[in-house]
C-alpha positions in Angstrom: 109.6 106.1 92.4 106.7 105.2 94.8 106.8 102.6 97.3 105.0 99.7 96.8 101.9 98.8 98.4 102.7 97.2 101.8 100.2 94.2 101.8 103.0 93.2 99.3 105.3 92.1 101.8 102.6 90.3 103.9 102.5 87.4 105.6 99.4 86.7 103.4 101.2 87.7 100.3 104.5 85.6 101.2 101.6 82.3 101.7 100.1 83.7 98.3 103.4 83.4 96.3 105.2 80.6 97.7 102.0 78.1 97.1 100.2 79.7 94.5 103.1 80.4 91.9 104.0 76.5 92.1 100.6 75.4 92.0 100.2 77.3 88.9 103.4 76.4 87.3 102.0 72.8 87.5 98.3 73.0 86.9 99.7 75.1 83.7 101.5 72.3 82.3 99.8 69.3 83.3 96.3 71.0 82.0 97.5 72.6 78.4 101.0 70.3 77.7 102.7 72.5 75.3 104.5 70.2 73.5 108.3 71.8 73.7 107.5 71.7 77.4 106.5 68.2 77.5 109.8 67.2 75.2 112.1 69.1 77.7 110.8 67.1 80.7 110.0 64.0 79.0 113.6 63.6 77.8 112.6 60.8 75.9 112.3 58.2 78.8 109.1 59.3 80.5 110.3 61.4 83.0 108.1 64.1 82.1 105.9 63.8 85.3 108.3 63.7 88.4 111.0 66.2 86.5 107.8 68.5 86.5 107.5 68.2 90.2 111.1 68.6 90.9 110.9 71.7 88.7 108.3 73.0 90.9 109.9 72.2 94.3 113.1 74.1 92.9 110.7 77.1 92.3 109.1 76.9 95.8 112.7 76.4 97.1 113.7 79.9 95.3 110.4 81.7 96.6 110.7 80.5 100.3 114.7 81.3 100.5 113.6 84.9 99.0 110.6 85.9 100.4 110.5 84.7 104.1 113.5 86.4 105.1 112.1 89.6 103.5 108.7 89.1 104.9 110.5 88.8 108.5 112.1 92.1 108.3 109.5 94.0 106.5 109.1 96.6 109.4 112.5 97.7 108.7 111.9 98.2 105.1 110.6 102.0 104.7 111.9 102.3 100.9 110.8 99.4 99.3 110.3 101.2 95.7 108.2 99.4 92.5 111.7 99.5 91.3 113.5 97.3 93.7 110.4 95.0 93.8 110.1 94.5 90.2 113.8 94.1 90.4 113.6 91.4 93.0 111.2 89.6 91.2 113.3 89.5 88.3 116.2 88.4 90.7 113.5 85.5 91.3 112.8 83.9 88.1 116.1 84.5 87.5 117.4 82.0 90.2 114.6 79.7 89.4 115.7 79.4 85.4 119.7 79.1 86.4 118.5 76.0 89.1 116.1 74.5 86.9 118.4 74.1 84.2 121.6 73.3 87.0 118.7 70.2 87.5 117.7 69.2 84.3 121.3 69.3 82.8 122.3 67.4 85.4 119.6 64.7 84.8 119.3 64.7 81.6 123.3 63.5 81.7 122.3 60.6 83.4 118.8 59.6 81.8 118.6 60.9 78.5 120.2 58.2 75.5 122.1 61.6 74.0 123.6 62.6 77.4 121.3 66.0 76.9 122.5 69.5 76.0 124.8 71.7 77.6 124.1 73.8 80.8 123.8 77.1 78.8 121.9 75.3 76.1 119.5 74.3 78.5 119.3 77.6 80.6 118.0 79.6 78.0 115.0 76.8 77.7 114.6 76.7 81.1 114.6 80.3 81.8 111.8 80.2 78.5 109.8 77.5 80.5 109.7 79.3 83.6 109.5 83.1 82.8 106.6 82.1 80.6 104.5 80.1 83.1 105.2 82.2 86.1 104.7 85.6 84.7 100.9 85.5 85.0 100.6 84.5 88.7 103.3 87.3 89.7 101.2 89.7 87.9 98.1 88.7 88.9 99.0 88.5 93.0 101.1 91.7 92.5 98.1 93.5 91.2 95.9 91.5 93.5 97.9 92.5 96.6 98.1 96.2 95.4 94.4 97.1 95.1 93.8 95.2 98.6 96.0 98.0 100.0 93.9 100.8 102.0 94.9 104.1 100.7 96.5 105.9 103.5 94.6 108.9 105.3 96.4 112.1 104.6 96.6 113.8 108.1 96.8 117.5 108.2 100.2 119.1 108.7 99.0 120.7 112.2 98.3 117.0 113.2 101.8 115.8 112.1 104.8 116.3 114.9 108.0 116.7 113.3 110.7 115.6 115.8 114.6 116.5 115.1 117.5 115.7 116.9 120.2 117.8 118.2 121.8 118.6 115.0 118.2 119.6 113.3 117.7 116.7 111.5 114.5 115.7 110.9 114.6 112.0 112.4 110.4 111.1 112.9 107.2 112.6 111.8 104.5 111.2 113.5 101.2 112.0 113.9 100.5 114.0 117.5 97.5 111.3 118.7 99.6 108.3 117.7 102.0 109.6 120.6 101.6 107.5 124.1 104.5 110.1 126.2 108.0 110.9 125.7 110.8 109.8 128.3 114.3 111.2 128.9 117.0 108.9 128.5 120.5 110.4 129.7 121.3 112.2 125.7 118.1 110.9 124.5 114.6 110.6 124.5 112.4 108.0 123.9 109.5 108.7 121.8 106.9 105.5 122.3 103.9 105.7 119.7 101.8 103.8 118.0 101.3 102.4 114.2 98.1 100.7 113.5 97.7 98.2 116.0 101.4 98.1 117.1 103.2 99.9 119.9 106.9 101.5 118.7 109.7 103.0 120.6 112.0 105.5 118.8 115.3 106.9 120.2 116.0 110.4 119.4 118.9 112.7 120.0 117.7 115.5 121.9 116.8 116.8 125.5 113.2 117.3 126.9 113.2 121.0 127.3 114.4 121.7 123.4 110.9 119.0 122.7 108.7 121.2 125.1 107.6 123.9 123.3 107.3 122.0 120.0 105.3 119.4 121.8 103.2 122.0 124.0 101.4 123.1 120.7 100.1 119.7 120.0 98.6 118.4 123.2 101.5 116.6 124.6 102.3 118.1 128.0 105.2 117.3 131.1 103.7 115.6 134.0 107.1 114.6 135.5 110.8 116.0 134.9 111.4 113.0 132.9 108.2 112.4 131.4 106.0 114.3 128.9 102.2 112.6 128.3 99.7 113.1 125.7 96.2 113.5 127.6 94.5 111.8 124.6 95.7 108.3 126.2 95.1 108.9 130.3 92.4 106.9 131.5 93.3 107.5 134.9 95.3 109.2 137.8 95.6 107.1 140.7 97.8 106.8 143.6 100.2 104.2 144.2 100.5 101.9 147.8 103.4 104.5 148.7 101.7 107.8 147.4 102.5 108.4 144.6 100.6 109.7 141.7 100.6 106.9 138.5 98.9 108.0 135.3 97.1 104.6 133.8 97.4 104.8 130.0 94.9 103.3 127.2 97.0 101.8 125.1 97.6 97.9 125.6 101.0 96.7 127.0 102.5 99.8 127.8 103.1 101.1 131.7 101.8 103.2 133.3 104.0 106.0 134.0 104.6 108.6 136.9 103.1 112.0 137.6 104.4 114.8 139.6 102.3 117.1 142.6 103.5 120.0 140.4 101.7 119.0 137.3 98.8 117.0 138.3 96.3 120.2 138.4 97.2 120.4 134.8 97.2 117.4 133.6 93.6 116.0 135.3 92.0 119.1 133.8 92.6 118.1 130.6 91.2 114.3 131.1 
């Protein structure tokens, strides 16, 4: 199954859901009153008005415990599948039925002249109350959300780098311009790229000379025994206070990183 669109686990989609699926809940019912709601709340002693608003801090409560967290780590989250959202969302109203009802049975014990129904009596009206009201905003921002997301630009395959580790598995495709340079690190190397408007590091298993020939074929060349560069980002060779040759990259917030004698003819006529 596809992944979903990734404007769904936004920042602006977290602020979309946590406000806007309460504010519906209660614009819904205080606008159109449906009268089995009204009775639920009102529990014959008026309390239809704050036990709406407690209903709808429970649901915020339930959105904010699920959704920050997730928005937090979204980076991480490569395989986020319709399945597993629509899942989660389920998982959602779910939680916000079972507290609802953990609420109104509870209150209904100590307000209501018939002491109210029982807990699994009431969950099956509450989870009615809530699934019916919340439905329509979590389709609306999912399908909102989903046709705000940019389709992605297919790169050709000579333009993607497919990088494996040691044992030839196939750890990182990336595409060759989005690569800043390559560094050796004792068993590894460290890949540092970018992704949109973000600068990533990625470790992989493998040694620089196994890379070089692989990387050779897309632009990305050695200017130092530790170092490999893509020319696409060098603004600049300079020399250093002690002599030594520094190549000055383009992308913002990473270093600048050394060149050796033996490859500077190369390199500087590619810039």
């Amino acid at each position: 199954m596809a992944n979903i669109p990734k404007k769904l686990l936004s920042v602006p989609s977290l602020l979309a859901h946590v406000l806007g699926i309460p504010a519906f809940m209660l614009f819904f019912v205080l606008i159109y009153s449906p009268n089995w709601i009204v009775a639920m709340l009102d529990m014959q002693v008026g309390r239809h008005t704050f036990n709406l608003l407690m209903v709808m801090c429970i649901v915020l409560g339930v959105l904010c415990v699920s959704r920050i967290p997730v928005t937090s780590v979204r980076k991480y989250l490569n395989h986020f599948t319709w399945l597993r959202y629509i899942l989660w969302c389920l998982a959602e109203i779910g939680a916000m039925a079972a507290f609802v009802a953990l609420y109104l049975t509870l209150s209904a014990r100590v307000w209501a002249p018939d002491g109210g129904a029982s807990y699994f009596s009431t969950l099956g009206w509450s989870a009615a109350l809530v699934g019916s009201i919340v439905i329509y905003p979590y389709l609306l921002l999912n399908f909102l959300f989903a046709v705000l997301e940019k389709p992605e630009q297919q790169l050709p395959e000579d333009e993607l780098v497919r990088l494996h580790d040691s044992t030839q598995q196939l750890k990182l495709v990336v595409a060759s311009s989005a690569i800043v340079y390559i560094e050796a690190s004792t068993n590894y190397v460290i890949i540092k790229y970018t992704e949109g408007e973000r600068v990533k590091d990625y470790q992989l298993r493998n040694t620089m000379k196994t890379l070089e020939p692989q990387l050779r074929k897309h632009g990305i060349i050695r200017c130092q025994r530790s170092f490999f560069v893509n020319p696409r980002h060098v603004t600049a060779l300079r020399k250093d206070k002690e002599g030594l040759i520094i190549a000055e990259l383009d992308v913002q917030g990473v270093r600048s990183i050394p060149v050796s004698p033996n490859y500077y003819d190369n390199l500087s006529k590619l810039l």
